[in-house]
C-alpha positions in Angstrom: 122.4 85.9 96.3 120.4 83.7 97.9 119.1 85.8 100.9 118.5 88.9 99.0 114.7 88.7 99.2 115.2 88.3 102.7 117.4 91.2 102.9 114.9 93.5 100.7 111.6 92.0 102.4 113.8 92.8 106.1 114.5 96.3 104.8 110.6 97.2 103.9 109.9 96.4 107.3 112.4 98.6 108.8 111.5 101.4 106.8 107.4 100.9 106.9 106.9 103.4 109.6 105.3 106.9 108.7 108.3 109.5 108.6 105.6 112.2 108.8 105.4 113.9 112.4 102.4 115.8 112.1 99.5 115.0 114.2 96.9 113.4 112.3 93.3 115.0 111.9 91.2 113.6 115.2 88.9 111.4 113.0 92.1 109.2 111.8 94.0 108.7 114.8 92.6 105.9 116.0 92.9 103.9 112.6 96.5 105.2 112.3 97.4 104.2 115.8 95.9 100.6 114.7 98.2 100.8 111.6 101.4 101.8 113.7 100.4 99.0 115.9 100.5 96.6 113.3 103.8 97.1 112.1 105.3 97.7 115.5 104.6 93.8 115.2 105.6 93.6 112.3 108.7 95.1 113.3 108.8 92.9 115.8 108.5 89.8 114.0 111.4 90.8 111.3 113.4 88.3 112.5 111.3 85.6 112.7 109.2 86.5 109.7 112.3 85.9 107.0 113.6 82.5 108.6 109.2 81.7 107.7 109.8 82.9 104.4 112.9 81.1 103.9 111.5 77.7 105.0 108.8 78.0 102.6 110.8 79.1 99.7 113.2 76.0 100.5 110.1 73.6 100.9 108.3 74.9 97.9 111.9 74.4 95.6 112.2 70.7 97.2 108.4 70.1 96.5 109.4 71.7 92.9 112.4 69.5 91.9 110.4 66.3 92.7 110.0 64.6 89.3 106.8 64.7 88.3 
């Protein structure tokens, strides 16, 4: 399976968010908005961020199978 990474690393994202609904303590909300922020773009970027991954992976295995 090929894409499986892809399909694991896609899932993380998607399941990254904090599940727990009650308001934070004043002091941290600002740091935890800046973390929801961050992986609302991450989010965002799911679908680009594999196709990345994948282009590496395939460019690091080419660079790999070079004879030495």
């Amino acid at each position: 399976q090929p894409y499986e990474h892809e399909y694991q690393f896609t899932k993380f994202l998607k399941t990254s968010t904090h599940k727990n609904t009650t308001p934070p303590p004043q002091h941290l909300s600002k740091e935890l908005m800046v973390e929801e922020k961050k992986i609302l773009d991450r989010k965002q970027h799911a679908t680009i961020f594999p196709l990345l991954i994948r282009q590496c992976l395939l460019s690091h295995n080419m660079h790999r199978m070079k004879p030495a």
